[in-house]
LOKOL-942292 format. One line per field, with one value per residue (C-alpha): z, x, y; chain; residue in three letters. Coordinates in nm, 4 decimals, always signed. Layout:
N
c3	(Z;...)
c1	(X;...)
c2	(Y;...)
mol	(A;...)
type	(ALA;...)
// end
This chain:
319
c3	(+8.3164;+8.0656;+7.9151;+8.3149;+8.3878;+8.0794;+8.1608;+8.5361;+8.4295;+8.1634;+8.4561;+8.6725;+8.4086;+8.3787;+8.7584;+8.9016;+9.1040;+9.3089;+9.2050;+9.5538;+9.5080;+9.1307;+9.2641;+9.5266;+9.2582;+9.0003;+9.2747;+9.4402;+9.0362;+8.9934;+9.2915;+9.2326;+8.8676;+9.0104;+9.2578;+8.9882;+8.7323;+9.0406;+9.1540;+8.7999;+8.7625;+9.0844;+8.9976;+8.6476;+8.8399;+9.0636;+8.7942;+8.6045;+8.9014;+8.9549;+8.6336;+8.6415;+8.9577;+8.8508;+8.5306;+8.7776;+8.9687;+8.6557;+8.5430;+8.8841;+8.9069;+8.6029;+8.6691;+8.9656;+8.8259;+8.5425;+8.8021;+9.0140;+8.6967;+8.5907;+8.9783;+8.9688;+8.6084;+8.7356;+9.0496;+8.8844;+8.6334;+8.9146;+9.1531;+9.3960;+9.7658;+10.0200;+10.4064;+10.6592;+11.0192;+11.1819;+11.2551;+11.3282;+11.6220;+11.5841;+11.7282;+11.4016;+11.2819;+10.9186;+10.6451;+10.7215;+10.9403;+10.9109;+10.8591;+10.4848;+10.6353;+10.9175;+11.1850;+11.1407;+11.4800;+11.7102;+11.9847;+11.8087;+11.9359;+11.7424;+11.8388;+11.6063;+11.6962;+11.5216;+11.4037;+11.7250;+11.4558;+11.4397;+11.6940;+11.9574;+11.8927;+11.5831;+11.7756;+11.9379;+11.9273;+11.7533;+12.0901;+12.0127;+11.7122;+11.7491;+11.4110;+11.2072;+10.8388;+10.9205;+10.5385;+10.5772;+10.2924;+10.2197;+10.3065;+10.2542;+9.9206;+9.6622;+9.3834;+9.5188;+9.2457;+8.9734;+8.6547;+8.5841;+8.2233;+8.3368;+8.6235;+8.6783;+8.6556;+8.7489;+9.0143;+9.2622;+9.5744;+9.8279;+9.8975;+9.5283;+9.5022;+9.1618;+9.0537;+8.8330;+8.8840;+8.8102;+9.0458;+9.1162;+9.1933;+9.4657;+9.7745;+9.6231;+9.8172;+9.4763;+9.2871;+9.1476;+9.4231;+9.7804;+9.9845;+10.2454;+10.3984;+10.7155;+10.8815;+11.2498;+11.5952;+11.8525;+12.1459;+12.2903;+12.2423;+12.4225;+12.3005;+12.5171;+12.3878;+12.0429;+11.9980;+11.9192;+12.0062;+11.7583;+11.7545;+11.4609;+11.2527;+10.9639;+10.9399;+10.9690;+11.3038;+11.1741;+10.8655;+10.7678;+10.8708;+10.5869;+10.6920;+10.9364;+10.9071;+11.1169;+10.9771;+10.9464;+10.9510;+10.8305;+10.4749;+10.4590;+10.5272;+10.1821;+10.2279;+9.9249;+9.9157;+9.7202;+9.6227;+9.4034;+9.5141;+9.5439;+9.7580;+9.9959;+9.9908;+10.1314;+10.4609;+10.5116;+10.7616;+10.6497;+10.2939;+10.4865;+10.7647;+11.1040;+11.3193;+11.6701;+11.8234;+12.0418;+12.2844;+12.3936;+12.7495;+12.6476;+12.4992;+12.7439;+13.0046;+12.8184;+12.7764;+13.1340;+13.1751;+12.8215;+12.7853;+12.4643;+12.4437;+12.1387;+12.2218;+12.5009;+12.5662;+12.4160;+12.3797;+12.2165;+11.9911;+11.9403;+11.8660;+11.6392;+11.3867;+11.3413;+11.3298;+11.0074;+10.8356;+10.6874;+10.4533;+10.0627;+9.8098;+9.7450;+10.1278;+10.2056;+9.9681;+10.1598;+10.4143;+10.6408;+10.7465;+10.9790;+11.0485;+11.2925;+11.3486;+11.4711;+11.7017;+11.8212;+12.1740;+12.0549;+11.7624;+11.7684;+11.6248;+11.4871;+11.2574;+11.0820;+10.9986;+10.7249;+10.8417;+11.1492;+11.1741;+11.4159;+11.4503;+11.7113;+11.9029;+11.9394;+12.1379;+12.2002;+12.1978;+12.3224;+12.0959)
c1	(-9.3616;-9.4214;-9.7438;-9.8452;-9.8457;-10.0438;-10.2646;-10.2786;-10.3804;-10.6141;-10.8277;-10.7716;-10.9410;-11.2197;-11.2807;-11.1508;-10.8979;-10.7315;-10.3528;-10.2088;-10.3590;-10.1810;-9.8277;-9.7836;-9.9276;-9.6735;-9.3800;-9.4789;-9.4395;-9.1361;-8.9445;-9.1117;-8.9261;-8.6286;-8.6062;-8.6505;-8.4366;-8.1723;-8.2336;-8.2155;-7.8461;-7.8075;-7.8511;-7.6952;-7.3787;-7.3694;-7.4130;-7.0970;-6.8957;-6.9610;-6.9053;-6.5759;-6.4508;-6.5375;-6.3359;-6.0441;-6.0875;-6.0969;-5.7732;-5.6140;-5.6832;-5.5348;-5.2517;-5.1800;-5.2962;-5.0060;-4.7687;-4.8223;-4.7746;-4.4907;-4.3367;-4.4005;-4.2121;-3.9158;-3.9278;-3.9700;-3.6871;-3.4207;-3.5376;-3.7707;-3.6670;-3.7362;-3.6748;-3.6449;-3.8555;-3.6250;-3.3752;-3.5070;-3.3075;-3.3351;-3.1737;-2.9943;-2.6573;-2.6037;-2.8040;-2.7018;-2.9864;-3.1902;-3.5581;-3.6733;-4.0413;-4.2268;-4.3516;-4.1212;-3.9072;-4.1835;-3.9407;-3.7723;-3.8869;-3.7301;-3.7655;-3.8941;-3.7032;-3.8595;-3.6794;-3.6531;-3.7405;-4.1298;-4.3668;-4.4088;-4.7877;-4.7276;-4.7660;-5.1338;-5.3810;-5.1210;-5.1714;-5.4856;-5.4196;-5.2976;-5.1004;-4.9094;-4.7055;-4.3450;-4.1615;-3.8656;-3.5504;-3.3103;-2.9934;-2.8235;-2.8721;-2.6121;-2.8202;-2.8200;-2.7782;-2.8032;-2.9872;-3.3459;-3.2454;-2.9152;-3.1230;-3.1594;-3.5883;-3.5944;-3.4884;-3.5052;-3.6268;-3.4951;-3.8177;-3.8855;-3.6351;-3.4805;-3.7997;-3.7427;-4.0258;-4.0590;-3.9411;-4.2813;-4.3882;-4.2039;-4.0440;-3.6622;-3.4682;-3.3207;-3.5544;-3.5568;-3.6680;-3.5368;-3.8392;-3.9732;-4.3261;-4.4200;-4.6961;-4.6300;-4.7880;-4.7793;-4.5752;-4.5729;-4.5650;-4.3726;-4.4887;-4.2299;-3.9280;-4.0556;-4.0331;-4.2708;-4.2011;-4.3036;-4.2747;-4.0807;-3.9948;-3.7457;-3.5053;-3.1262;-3.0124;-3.0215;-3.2582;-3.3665;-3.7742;-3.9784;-4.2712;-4.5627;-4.8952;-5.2311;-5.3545;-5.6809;-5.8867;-6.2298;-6.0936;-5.7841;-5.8516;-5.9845;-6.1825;-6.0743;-5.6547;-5.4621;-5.1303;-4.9477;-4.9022;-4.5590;-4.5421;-4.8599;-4.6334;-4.2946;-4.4394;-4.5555;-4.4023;-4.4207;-4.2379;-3.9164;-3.6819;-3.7754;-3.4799;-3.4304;-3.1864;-2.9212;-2.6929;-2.3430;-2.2529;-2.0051;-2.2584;-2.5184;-2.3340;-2.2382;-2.6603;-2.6955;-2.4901;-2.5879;-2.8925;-3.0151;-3.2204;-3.3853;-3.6062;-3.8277;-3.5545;-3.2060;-3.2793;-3.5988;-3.3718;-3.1544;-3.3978;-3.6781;-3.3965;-3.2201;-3.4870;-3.6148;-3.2867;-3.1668;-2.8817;-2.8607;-3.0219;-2.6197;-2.5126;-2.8222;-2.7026;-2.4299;-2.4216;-2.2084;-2.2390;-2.0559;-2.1782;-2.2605;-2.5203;-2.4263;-2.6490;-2.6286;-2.3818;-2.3195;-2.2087;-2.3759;-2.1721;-2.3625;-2.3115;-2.5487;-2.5177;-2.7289;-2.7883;-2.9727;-3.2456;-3.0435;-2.8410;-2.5686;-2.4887;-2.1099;-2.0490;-2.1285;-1.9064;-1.9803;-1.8840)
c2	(-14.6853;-14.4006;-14.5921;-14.6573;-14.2909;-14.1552;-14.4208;-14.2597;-13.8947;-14.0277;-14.2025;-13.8895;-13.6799;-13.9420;-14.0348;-13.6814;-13.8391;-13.5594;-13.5118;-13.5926;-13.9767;-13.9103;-13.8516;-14.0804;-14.3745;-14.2606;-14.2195;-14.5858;-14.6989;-14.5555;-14.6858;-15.0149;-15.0036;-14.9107;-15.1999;-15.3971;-15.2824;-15.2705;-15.6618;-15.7654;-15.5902;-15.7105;-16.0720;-16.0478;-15.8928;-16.2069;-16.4708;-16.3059;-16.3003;-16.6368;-16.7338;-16.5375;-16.7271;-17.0500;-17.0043;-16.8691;-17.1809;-17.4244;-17.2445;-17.3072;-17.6074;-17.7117;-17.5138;-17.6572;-18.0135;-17.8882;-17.8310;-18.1462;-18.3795;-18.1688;-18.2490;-18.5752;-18.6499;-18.4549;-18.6589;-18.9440;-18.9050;-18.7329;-19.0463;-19.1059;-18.9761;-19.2581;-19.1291;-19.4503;-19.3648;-19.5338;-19.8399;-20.2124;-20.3536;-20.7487;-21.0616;-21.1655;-21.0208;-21.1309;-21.2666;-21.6364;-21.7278;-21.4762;-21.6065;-21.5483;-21.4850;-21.3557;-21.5716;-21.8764;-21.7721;-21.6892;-21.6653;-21.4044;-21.0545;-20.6790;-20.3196;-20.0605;-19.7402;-19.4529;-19.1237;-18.8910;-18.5904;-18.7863;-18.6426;-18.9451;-18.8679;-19.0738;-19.3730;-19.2846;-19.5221;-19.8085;-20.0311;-20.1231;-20.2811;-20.6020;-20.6671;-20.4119;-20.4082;-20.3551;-20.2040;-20.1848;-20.1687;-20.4397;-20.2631;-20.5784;-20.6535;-20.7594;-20.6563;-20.2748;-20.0079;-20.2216;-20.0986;-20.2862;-20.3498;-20.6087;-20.7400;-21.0946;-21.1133;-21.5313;-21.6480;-21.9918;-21.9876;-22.1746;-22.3717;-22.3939;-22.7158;-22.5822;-22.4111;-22.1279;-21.8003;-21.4497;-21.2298;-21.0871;-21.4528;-21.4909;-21.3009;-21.2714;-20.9605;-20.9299;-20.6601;-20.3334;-20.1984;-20.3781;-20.3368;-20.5499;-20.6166;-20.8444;-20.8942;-20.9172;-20.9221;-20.6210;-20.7025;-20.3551;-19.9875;-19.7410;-19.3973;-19.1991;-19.3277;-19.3516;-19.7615;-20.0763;-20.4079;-20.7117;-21.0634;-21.3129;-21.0491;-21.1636;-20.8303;-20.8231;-20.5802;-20.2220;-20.2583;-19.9260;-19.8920;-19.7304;-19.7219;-19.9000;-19.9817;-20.1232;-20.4440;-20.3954;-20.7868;-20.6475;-20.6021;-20.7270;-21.0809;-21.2681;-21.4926;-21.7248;-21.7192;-21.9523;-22.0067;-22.2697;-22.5969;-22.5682;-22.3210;-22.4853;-22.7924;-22.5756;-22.5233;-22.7980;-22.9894;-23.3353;-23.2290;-23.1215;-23.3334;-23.2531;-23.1707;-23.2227;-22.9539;-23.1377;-22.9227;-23.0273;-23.0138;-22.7534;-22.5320;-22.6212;-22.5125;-22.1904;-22.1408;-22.1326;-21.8067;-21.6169;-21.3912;-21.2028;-20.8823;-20.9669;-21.2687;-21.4473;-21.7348;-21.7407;-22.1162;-22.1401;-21.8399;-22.1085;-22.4223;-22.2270;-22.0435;-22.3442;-22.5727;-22.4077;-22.5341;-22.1921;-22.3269;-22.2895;-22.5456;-22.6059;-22.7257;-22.8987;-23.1646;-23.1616;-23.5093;-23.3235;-22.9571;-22.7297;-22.4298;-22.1013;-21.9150;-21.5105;-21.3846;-21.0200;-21.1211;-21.4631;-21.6559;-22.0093;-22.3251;-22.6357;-22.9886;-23.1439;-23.4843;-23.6381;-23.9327;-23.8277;-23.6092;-23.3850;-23.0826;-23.1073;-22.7121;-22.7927;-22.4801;-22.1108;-21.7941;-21.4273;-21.2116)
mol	(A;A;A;A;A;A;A;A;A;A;A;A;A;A;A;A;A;A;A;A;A;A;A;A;A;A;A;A;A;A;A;A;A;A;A;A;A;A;A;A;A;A;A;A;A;A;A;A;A;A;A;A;A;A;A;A;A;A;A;A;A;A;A;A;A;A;A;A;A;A;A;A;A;A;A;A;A;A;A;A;A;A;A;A;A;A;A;A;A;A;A;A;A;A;A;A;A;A;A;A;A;A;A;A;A;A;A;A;A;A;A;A;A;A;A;A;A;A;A;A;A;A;A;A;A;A;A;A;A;A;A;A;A;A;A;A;A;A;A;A;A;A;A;A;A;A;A;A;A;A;A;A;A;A;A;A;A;A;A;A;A;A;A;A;A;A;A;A;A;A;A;A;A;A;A;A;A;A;A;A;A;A;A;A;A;A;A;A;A;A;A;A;A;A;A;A;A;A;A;A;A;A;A;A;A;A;A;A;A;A;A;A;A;A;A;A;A;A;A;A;A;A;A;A;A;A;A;A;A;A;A;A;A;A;A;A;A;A;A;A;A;A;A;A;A;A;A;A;A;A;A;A;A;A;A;A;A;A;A;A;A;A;A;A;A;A;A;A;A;A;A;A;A;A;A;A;A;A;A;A;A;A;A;A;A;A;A;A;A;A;A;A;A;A;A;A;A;A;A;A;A;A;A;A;A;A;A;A;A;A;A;A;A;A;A;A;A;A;A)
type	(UNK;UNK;UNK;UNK;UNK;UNK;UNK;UNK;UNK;UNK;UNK;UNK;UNK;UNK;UNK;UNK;UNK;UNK;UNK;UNK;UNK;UNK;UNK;UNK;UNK;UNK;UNK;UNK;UNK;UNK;UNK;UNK;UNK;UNK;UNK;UNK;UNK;UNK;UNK;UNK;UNK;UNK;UNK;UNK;UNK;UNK;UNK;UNK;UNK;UNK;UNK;UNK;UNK;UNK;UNK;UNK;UNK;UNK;UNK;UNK;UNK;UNK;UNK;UNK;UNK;UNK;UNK;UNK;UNK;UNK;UNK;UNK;UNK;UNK;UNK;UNK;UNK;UNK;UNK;UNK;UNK;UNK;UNK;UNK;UNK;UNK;UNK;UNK;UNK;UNK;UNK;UNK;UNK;UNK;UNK;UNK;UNK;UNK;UNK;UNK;UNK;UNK;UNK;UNK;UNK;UNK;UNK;UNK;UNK;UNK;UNK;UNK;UNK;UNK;UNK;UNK;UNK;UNK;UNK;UNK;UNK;UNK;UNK;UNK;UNK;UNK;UNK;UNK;UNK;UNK;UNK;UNK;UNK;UNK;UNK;UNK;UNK;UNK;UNK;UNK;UNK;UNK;UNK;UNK;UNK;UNK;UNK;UNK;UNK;UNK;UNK;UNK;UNK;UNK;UNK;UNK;UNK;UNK;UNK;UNK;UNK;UNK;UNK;UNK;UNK;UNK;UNK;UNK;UNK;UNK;UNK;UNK;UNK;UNK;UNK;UNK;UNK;UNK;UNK;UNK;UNK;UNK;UNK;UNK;UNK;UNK;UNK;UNK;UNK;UNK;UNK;UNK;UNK;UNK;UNK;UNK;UNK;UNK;UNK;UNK;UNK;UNK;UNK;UNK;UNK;UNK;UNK;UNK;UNK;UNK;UNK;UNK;UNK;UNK;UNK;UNK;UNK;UNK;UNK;UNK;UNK;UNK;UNK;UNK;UNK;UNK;UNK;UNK;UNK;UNK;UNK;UNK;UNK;UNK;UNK;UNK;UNK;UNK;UNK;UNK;UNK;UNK;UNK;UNK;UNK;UNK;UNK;UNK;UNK;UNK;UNK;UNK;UNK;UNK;UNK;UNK;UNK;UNK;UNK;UNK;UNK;UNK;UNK;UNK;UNK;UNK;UNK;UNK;UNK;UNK;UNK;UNK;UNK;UNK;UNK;UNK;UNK;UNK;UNK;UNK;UNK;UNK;UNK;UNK;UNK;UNK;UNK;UNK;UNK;UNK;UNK;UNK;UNK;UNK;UNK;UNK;UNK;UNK;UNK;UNK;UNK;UNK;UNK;UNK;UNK;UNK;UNK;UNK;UNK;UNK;UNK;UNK;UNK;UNK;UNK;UNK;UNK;UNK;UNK)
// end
């Protein structure tokens, strides 16, 4: 600026340029400067105090990432916190004859009753969805609050005919964690009181839900599955005896009177949970069996004899 002014009255000496013209060139020069000299700060200023909140957001975020991790170890060690959303009302009232998977009793139906505390806006838009995951805990289990180190990691199952697997191979109640997960249809939702009905669900009355979920076919259906052979061959129906369910007149006349809540036919109830043979390995090789079956209002009494490819309902009792 100084070398642009001396420059200035030089040239007004040498082309008599009058003074006015002089002063407003050297003013106009002068604010121009400062504007500059006051953008530049201006910008400088700006790039600092972004630079200063970008390290205050780096450190927050790590703090907070600090904090989270340091949560989540102290959760971890103290116990994770599981909150059930609610009670599953089915038609079965003990283990014994319970289905061990979904979709074996199709004639079965249960209802979902979620937590009043939930908003019933939980449920919007589940009706339109026409298969859901059910998780839900096994409340049941004999295995509960045992420590992983002293827990028993092979098991049987009772399709496996004396095949030992891991644990995680199979679908065994019995592990560290007791949780559940079926794949069931939609019967109905009913968003004012809260509650979803589904079809051949395989949960005890008053299992503790955990949680529900859409099933969603677009990426959730492989297209290649396989399993082991063994477990291919289980449901099939040629590899196991195919019973025909035989009522008594005593109990058939009972069946005419009895109705259940918890299915579409008390009946076909009846027929499709003990047609999938639900006894142990150990009284299947049994020629004779007595047994009973305890539904929700009525406890079901049955023989099987080996030697015919029948089980015999000997009677029926309300409860």
């Amino acid at each position: 600026l100084y070398s642009f002014c001396t420059l200035l009255v030089s040239d007004m000496v040498v082309y008599d340029v009058s003074s006015e013209m002089l002063v407003a060139v050297c003013v106009w020069a002068l604010l121009s400067s400062a504007a500059s000299v006051y953008f530049a700060l201006r910008a400088r200023g700006l790039r600092q105090a972004c630079e200063v909140e970008k390290k205050l957001r780096q450190n927050e975020r790590a703090g907070r990432l600090t904090a989270e991790r340091k949560m989540m170890t102290e959760l971890v060690d103290s116990g994770l916190k599981v909150d059930p959303i609610g009670v599953i009302r089915s038609a079965y009232a003990d283990r014994n004859g319970t289905p061990r998977q979904p979709g074996l009793v199709k004639s079965s139906t249960s209802l979902l009753e979620i937590n009043k505390c939930l908003n019933p806006a939980c449920l919007n838009g589940l009706s339109e969805y026409s298969h859901i995951y059910v998780m839900f805990w096994f409340h049941l289990n004999t295995n509960a609050g045992k420590d992983m180190k002293t827990m028993k990691t092979v098991v049987s199952p009772p399709r496996g005919e004396g095949r030992k697997v891991g644990m995680f191979a199979c679908r065994t109640p019995h592990r560290p964690n007791p949780l559940g997960l079926s794949l069931v249809p939609i019967v109905s939702v009913d968003q004012g009181n809260c509650t979803i009905t589904v079809a051949a669900l395989d949960c005890v009355d008053m299992t503790p839900l955990i949680d529900i979920k859409p099933y969603l076919p677009a990426v959730e259906r492989p297209p290649k599955c396989t399993a082991p052979d063994w477990v291919v061959t289980s449901y099939d129906d040629a590899h196991w005896t195919q019973y025909t369910i035989v009522f008594s007149g005593v109990a058939g006349a009972k069946l005419q009177d009895l109705t259940h809540g918890y299915c579409t036919s008390l009946r076909d109830l009846i027929i499709d949970t003990l047609s999938i043979d639900f006894r142990s390995a150990r009284q299947k090789e049994l020629v004779t069996f007595d047994g009973s079956l305890r539904l929700l209002d009525v406890t079901v009494f049955y023989t099987i004899d080996g030697t015919v490819p029948s089980i015999v309902v000997t009677d029926i009792k309300e409860k």
